[in-house]
C-alpha positions in Angstrom: 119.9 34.1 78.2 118.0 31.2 79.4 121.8 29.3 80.5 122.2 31.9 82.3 119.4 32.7 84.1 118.8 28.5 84.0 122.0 28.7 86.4 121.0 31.4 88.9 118.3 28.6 89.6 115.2 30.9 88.1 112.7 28.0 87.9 111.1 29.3 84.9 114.2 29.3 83.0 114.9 25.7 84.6 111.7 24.7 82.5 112.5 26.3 79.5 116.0 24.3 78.9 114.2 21.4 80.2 112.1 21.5 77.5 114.8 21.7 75.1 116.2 18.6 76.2 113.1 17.2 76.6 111.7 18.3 72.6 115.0 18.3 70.9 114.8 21.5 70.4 118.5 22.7 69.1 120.0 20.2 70.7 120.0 16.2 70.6 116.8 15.1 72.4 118.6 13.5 75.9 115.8 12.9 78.6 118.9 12.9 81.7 119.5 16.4 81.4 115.6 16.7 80.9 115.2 14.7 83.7 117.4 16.6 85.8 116.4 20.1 85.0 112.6 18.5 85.9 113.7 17.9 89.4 115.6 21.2 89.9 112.8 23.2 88.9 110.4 21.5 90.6 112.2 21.5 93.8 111.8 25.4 93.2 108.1 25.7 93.1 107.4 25.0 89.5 104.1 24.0 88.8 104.6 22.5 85.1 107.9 21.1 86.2 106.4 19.5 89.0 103.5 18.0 86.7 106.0 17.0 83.7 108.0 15.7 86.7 104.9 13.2 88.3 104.2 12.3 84.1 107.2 11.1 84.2 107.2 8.6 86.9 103.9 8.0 86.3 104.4 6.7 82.5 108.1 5.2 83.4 109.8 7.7 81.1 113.3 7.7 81.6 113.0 6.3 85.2 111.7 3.5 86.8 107.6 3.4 87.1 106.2 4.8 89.9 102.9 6.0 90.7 103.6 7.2 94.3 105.9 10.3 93.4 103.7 10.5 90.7 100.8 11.3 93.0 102.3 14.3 95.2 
């Protein structure tokens, strides 16, 4: 169900696989499809994703560190 609903771009379902990728949960842990699903969620209004999103740039996980994305 989450796929599904993760492709009709329903943020909290966005989130959810994120975390998969993002735990290894089920799947290989792979922080580009994390990363990814991050920013689509976000983009949608997400609150976590938006958060888990700025940790991310803030701590240089899987991208480049960067405080100022990190910070809006």
């Amino acid at each position: 169900m989450v796929p599904g609903t993760a492709n009709a771009g329903h943020p909290g379902a966005l989130f959810a696989l994120t975390l998969t990728f993002d735990n290894g949960e089920g799947v290989t842990r792979d922080i580009d499809p994390a990363l990814a699903f991050y920013r689509d969620a976000a983009v949608l209004g997400h609150g976590g994703a938006t958060a888990s999103l700025g940790a991310f740039f803030h701590k240089g996980k899987g991208v480049p560190q960067d405080r100022a994305p990190a910070s809006h």
